[in-house]
N, C-alpha and C positions, 0 to 999 in steps of 0.2 A: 433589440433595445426597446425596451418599455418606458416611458414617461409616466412615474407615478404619481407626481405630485406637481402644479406649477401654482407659487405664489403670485400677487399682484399688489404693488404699492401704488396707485393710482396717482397723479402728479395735478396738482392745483393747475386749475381754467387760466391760464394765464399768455394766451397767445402764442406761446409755444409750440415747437415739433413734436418736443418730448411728450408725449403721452402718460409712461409710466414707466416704472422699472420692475423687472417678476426674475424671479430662481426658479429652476427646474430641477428635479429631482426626478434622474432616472433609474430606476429597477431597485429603487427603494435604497438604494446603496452608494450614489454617487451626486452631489450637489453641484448646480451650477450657477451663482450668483450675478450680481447685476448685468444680467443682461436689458436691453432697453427697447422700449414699444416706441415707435417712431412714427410721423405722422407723414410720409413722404407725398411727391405728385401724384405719385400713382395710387395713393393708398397704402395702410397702415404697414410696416414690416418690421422684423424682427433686429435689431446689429448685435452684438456678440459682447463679452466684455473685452476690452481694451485696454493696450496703455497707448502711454504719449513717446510718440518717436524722440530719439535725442541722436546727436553728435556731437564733436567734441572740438572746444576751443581752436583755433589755428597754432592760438598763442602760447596756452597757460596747460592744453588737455583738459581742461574741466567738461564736464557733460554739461549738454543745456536741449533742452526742449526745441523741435525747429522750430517752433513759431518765434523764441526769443529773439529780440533783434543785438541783444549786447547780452556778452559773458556776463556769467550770472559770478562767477571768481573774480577775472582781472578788470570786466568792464568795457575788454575788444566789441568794437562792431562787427557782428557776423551778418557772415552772406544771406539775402535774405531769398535768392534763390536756390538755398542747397537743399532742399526736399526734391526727393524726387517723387515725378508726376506721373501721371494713370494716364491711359487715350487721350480723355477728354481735355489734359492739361490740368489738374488738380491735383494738388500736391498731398502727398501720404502723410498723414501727421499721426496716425493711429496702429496698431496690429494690434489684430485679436490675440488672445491669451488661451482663450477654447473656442473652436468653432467645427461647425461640421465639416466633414471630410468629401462626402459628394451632395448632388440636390436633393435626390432621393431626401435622405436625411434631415436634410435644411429645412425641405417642404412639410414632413414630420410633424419635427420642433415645431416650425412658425403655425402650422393650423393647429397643434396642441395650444401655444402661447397666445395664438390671437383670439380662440375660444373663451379661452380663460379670463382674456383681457374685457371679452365682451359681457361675460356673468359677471363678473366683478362691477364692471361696470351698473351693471344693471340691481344688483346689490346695495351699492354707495347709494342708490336712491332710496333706500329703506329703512324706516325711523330707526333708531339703534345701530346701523352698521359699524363695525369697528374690524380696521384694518389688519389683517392676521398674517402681515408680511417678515414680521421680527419674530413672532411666536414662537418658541421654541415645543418642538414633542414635547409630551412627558418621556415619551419611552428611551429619547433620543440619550437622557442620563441615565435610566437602567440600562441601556444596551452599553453605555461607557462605564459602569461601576461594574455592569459582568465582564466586560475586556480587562480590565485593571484585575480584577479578581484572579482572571485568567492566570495574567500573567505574573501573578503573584504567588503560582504555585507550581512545583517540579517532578517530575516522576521518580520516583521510589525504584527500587532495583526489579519489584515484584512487577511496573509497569501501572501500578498506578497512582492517582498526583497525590501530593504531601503538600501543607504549606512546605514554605522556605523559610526558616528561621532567621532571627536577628543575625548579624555580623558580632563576633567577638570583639573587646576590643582589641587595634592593629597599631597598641605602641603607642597612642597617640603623647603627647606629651601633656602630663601633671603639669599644676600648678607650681609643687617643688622642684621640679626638673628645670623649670622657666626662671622661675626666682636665680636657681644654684646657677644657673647660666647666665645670665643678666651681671650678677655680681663677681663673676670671672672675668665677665668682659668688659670692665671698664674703665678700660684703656683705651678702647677701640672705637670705631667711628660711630658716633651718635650715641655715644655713654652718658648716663642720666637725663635721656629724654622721658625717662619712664619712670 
């Protein structure tokens, strides 16, 4: 695994943990978006992206977020200790959606992502800086207009590709065919809505 790319959205001074939020892009092939730079006790780290845990009503089954205290459907009071908790006693409100698999890996990512966080950083001080975290490649739309292309075309008997030709038309129904049938049927239910 190679990390080819990692962006950085830097997050306003605002007394926060949140530092920023950055995508990673490894082996030039595979994207991994809002992950988030954290400002913890111990110093800066990497969390993963995430959703929001949910369970479901006692009453109604409707899904609801654990932190909700009342269905977000019927309006029941739900338990407000049904998260379950870690060692520490901290309740799981989160799971990752991509995260690495061992440390190795983790360790990686985070000193690829906390480098990056720190040139960025050191960027944003420089007259003119602008934020290149939404930017799209250019190449990123020829590499999708040659896949499209791709697969808009078929191999020939001889083994090599042909476009695909249009569809014939398959019957569809004329305007006279619609008419001539509208005025048979109207007798029938919903006659001269039309």
């Amino acid at each position: 695994m190679v990390i080819t790319e990692v962006r950085i959205k830097l997050m306003e001074d605002n007394n926060e943990r949140l530092l920023a939020f950055c995508s990673v892009t490894i082996d030039d092939a595979f994207v991994i978006r809002d992950l988030k730079i954290i400002e913890g006790t111990k110093g800066c780290f990497v969390a993963m992206p995430s959703r929001k845990l949910t369970d479901r009503c006692p009453q109604c089954g409707c899904k609801n977020h654990l932190r909700a205290h009342y269905c977000n459907h019927c309006g029941q009071k739900l338990d407000e200790e049904r998260a379950i908790r870690d060692a520490e006693g901290r309740a799981k409100l989160h799971a990752d959606i991509a995260h690495p698999i061992n440390s190795a890996c983790r360790e990686v990512m985070q000193t690829a992502i906390l480098k990056a966080y720190r040139e960025e950083r050191e960027r944003s001080k420089m007259p003119g800086y602008v934020c290149r975290y939404d930017d799209l490649d250019g190449g990123e739309i020829d590499v999708y207009s040659d896949l499209v292309a791709g697969l808009n075309t078929t191999r020939s008997a001889s083994g090599d590709y042909r476009n695909h030709g249009a569809h014939h038309d398959r019957g569809m129904h004329s305007a006279d065919k619609l008419s001539a049938r509208a005025a048979s049927d109207e007798s029938s239910f919903g006659a001269g809505i039309l």
